[in-house]
N, C-alpha and C positions, 0 to 999 in steps of 0.2 A: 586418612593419611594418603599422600601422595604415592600414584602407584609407579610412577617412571617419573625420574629427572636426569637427564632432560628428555623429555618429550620429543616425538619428532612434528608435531604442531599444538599451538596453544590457539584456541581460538576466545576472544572476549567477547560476549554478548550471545546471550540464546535466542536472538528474532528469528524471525524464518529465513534472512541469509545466514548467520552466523549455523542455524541447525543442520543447513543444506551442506553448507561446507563440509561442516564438521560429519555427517552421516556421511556425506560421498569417499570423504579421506578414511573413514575409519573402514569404511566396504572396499578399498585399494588396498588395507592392509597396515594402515597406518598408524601408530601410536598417535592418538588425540584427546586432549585434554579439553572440556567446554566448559568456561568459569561462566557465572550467570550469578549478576547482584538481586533477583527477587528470587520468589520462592514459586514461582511458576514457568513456565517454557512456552515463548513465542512474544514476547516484546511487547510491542504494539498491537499484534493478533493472538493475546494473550487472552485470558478470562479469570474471571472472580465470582465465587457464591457467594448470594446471601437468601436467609429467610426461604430455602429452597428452590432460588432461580438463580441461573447460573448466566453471565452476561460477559456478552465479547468486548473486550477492552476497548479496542478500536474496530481492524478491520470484521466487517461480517459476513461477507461476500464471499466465497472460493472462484478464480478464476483457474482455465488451464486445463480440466479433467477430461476434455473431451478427445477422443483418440489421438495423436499426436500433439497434443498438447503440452507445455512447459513441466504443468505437474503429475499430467500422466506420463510422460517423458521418466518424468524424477522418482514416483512411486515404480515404474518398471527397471528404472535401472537400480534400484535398492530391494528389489524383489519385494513390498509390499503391496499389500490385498490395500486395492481403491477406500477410501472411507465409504459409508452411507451417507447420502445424501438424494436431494431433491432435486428436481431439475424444472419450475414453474415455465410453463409457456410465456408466460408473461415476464421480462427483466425485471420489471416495474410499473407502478401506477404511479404517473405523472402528477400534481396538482396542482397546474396552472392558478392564476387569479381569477380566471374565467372560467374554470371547467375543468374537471379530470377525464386521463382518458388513460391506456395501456400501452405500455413499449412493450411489444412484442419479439419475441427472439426470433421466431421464423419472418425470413427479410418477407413469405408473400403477403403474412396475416398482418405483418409492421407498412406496406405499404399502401397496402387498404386501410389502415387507420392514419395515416399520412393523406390518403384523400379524403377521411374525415374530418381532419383537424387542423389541414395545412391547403383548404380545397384551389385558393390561386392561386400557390403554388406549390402546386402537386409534382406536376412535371419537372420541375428544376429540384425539388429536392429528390424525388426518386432518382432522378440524373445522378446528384450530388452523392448520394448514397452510395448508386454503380459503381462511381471514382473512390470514393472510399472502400468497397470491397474488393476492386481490381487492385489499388495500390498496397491496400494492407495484405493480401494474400502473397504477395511476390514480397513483401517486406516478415512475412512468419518467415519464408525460405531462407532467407537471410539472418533471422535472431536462431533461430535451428540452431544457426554454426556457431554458436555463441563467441562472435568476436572480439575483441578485448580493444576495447574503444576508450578514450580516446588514444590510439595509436601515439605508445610511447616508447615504442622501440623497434629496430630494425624485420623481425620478427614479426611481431606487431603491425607491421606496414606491410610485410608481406600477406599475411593473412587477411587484409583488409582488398588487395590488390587481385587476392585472390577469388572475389567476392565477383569481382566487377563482370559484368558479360552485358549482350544486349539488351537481356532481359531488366537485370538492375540499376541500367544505364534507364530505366525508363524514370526511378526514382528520382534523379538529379532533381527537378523543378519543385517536388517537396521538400526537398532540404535546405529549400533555400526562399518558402516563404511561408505565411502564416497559415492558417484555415480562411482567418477571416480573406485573407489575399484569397485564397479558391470560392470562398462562395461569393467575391465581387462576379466572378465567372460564370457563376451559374443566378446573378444579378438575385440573390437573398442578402445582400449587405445591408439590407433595409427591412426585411421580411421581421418584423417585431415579435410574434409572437415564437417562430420558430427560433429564432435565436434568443431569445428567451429559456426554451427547451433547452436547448441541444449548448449554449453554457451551463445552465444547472450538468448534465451530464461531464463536459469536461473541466469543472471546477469540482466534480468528484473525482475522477479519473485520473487528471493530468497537473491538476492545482491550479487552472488557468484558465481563461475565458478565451473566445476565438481570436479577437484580434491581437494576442501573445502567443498563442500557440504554435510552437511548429507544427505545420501541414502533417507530417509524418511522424509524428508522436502522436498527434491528435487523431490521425487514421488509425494509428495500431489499435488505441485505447478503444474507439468507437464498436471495429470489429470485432472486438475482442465479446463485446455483450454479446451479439448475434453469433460467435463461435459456443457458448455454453455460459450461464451464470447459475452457481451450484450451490445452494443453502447446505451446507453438512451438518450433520448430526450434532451434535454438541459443541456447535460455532465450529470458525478457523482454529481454535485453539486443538481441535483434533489432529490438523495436518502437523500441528506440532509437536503432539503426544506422540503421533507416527513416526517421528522423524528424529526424535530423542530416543524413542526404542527401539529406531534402526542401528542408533549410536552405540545405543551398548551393547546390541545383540552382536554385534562388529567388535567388542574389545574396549571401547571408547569408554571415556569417562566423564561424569557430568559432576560438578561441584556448585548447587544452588546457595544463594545468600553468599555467595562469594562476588562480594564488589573489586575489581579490578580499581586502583588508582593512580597507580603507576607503572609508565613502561619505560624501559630502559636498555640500551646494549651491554652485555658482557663479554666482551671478547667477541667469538664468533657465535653467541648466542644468545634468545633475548632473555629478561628477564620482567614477571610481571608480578606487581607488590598487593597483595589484596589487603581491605582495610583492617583485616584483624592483624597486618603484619606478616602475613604467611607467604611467601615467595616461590612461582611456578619456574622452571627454567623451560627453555623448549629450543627447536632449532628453527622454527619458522613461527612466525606469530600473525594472526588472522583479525583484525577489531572491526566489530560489527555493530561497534557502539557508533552513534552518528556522528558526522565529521564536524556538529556544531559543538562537541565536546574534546575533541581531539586532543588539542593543545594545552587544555589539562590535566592528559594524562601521561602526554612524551617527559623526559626528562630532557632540559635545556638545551644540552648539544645536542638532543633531536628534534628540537622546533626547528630550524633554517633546513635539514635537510630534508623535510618530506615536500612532494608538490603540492600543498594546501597550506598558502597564505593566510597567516592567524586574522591579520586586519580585517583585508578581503573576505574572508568567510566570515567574519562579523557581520561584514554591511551585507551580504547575501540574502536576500529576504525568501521566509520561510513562514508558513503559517504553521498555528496552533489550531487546537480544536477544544468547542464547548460542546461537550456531553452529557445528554440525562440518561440517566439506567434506570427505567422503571419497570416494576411488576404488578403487571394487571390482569384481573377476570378480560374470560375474552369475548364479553356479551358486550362489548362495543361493538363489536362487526358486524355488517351485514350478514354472510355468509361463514362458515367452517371454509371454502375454496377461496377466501379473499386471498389476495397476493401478500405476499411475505415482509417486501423490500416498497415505500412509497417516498416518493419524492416529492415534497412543498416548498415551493416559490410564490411569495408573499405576495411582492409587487413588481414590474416590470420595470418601476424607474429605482430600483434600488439596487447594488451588484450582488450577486448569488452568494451571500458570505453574511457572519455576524446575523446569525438566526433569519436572514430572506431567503434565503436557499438551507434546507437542511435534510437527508435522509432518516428514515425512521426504519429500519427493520427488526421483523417481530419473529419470534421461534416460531417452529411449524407447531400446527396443535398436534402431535404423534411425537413429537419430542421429550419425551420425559428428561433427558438430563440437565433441559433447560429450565420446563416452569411441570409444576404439578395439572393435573388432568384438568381441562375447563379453564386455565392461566398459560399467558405467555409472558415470557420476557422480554423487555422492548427497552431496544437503543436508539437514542436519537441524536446526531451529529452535526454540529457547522463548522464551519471556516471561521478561525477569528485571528486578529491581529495579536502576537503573544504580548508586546510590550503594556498595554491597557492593562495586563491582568495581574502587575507586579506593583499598583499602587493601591496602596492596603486599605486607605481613607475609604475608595468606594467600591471595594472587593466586594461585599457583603449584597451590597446593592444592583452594583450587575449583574452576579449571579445570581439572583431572584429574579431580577425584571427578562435576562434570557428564556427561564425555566418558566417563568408564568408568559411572555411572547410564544414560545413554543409549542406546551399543551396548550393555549389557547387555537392556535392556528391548525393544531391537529383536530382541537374540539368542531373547529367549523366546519371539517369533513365527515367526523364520525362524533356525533353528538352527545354519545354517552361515556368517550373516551373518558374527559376528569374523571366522573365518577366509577369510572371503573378502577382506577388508579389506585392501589393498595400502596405501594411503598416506592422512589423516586428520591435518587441521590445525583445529583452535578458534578461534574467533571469538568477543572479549569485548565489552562497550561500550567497553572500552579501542581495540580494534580498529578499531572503527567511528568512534570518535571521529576517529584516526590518517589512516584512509583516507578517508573521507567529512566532515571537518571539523566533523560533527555536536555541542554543547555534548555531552558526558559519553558520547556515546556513544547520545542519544535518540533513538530510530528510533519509526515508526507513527503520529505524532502525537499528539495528548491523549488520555487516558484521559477515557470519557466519565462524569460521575458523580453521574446520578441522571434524574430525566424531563426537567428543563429544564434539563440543562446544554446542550443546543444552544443556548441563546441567550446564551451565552458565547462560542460559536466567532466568530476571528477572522473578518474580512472579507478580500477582497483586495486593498479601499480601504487603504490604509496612516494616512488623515489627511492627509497632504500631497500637493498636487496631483504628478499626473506621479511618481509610487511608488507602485507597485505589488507586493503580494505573490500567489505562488502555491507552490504544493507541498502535504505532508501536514499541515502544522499552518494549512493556513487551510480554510473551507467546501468543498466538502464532507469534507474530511479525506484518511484513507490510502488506500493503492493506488492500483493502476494504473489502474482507473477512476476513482477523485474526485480523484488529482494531474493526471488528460489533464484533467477536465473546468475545475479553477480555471486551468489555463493554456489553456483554449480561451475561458473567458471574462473572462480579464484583455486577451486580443487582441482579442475582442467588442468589449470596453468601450473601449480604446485606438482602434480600426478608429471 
């Protein structure tokens, strides 16, 4: 039974912006209500058992925890104890078509293997690197103040006005062109194999290959490896177990299997209709659902007035992802030390997307809540086009021929991977659509597409007072880090 109506926030959707919100308003003192349509908490970095291995829905990475950090930031100002977790020297094992080698998180032991693998030219991407650690460190100083972007209000402009000094006057020339525009600079616009690299990386990060990227999106994402990349304990879905027990240790209340399908105004407050019928009242309403579903959830006289164009956000392109979840002995591996997290790009002439490009990471072997002793659980992820995965004729068939492309390309690094494979289910936008109520099955938010298309990104102003959006399709975008940060400051802005 409902414990307060009206509430003084409803938030919709449990991802990890919607639980940040909802955790930071209920430690302010705030009556908050968190409706969530699955029967788990964390969305997209959400998790599912089976067969005794427990596997991350999507994200598997933790970024943030490292001393000032977004999500150490966020676990301190909620007074919870850090998770458990792992910190590999290694981000990643890369696996070129030619050869694997280690992304290493310390920039000296990563630049030494940059003059293994990139030996003419060494010097220009080490260069390249510098410019990316110089420019992203003065741009953390700046997401810190977590400003409220894109400036849509008076307010709003001043806190952005407030930003500017000599120092972030240096930023100007990233905001205004690509990455690929920065490494014609340091003349890698040609360099094959490194850009090869270093798009598999920002086609995980940023949903976008260099010559779309903004320059400073694509710096932040980059540094952000060599700031800390954290395997936790029992996946990302822990930082969400955290962050829902921050909610009710606060007063807060969580209502799972509660599908929100309609929002509406009543008077000076809003009203939200879940599918059993049941109606929340609240005096501020928070949707954390993606903005590619939006418009079927406003009621009619609230389509025209929020700032997201139902057309426009149609044609807004957005990938999907195809996922295997499989559970395997872990006598494929060379070592008990192998790295966690490995990266496979197939062919150099093909784009990093649609199983060329796909990450694989596996539970630590010390994890028991993931796979049983001598087993891990292992996820495997691409980029794919969502609209391919809604014609039913040859559904059956591409998801096969994905799932056999994949372990095959795994097999040719670690030989005994097939046959280690015990059990392995696929994941389509179909899928995601199903469980995460995502339109089509859209995960990571917008593809970015070209130097200014940051000044398109949503805000987490909605247009009308008292609606509020957060998650991966408003500022700062995807992951774990920019969905904690627009739900820390959608609670900012309400607070």
């Amino acid at each position: 039974m409902a414990k307060k109506n009206p509430y003084d926030v409803i938030v919709v959707g449990a991802g990890i912006g919607g639980l940040t919100a909802a955790a930071c308003l209920c430690h302010r003192g705030m009556d908050v209500l968190l409706c969530e349509g699955s029967n788990e908490m964390g969305g997209c970095a959400s998790k599912f058992d089976r067969r005794g291995f427990r596997f991350a829905a999507g994200a598997t990475v933790g970024m943030g925890f490292e001393a000032g950090g977004v999500l150490y930031e966020l676990y301190q100002k909620l007074a919870l104890t850090l998770p458990a977790w792992e910190e590999p020297q290694a981000i990643m094992d890369v696996h070129l078509p030619d050869g694997a080698f280690s992304y290493w998180q310390s920039k000296e032991k990563w630049y030494e293997e940059i003059g293994r693998q990139f030996p003419q030219e060494r010097q220009q991407v080490i260069a390249f690197y510098e410019e990316v650690g110089q420019v992203a460190q003065i741009l953390r100083g700046v997401i810190q103040r977590q400003p409220l972007f894109p400036p849509t209000s008076v307010v709003a402009i001043k806190e952005l006005l407030a930003l500017v000094s000599r120092e972030t006057l240096q930023l100007v020339p990233y905001f205004t062109c690509t990455v690929a525009d920065r490494l014609k600079r340091f003349e890698l616009d040609k360099a094959q194999r490194f850009l090869c690299f270093l798009n598999g990386q920002l086609i995980d990060s940023v949903q976008t290959t260099a010559e779309q990227c903004p320059a400073f999106l694509g710096y932040t994402a980059m540094e952000t490896f060599h700031q800390g990349s954290y395997l936790i304990r029992g996946g990302v879905a822990t930082v969400a177990a955290d962050l829902a027990g921050a909610m009710l240790r606060d007063g807060g209340e969580i209502r799972k299997q509660c599908l929100i399908q309609r929002i509406e105004r009543k008077g000076e407050l809003w009203q939200a209709t879940a599918a059993t019928g049941e109606t929340f009242i609240g005096k501020r309403l928070v949707l954390n659902t993606s903005l590619h579903s939006l418009h079927g959830l406003l009621a009619d006289e609230l389509k025209p007035m929020v700032n997201v164009d139902e057309q426009k956000e149609k044609n807004r392109p957005a990938w999907g992802a195809y996922v295997l979840y499989a559970g395997c002995k872990d006598n494929f591996l060379p070592d008990k030390g192998s790295s966690l997290v490995h990266q496979f790009i197939g062919s150099y002439d093909q784009p990093p997307v649609e199983g060329n490009q796909f990450l694989l990471s596996l539970s630590s072997p010390e994890d028991r809540l993931c796979a049983p002793i001598g087993k891990r659980a292992a996820t495997m992820s691409t980029h794919t086009e969502v609209s391919q995965w809604w014609e039913r004729s040859n559904y059956d068939q591409k998801k096969n021929s994905y799932r056999q492309q994949m372990v095959e390309t795994v097999t040719r690094s670690f030989p005994r991977f097939a046959e280690a494979v015990e059990l392995i289910w696929p994941a389509t936008p179909v899928t995601f659509q199903r469980f995460t109520h995502r339109h089509q099955g859209k995960v990571g938010g917008y593809i970015p597409s070209g130097a200014w298309s940051w000044l398109h990104s949503y805000s987490i102003r909605s247009g009308v007072a008292d609606l509020w959006f957060c998650g991966d399709t408003v500022f700062p975008g995807a992951g774990i880090m920019g969905t904690a940060l627009s739900g820390m400051t959608v609670a900012r802005q309400i607070i």
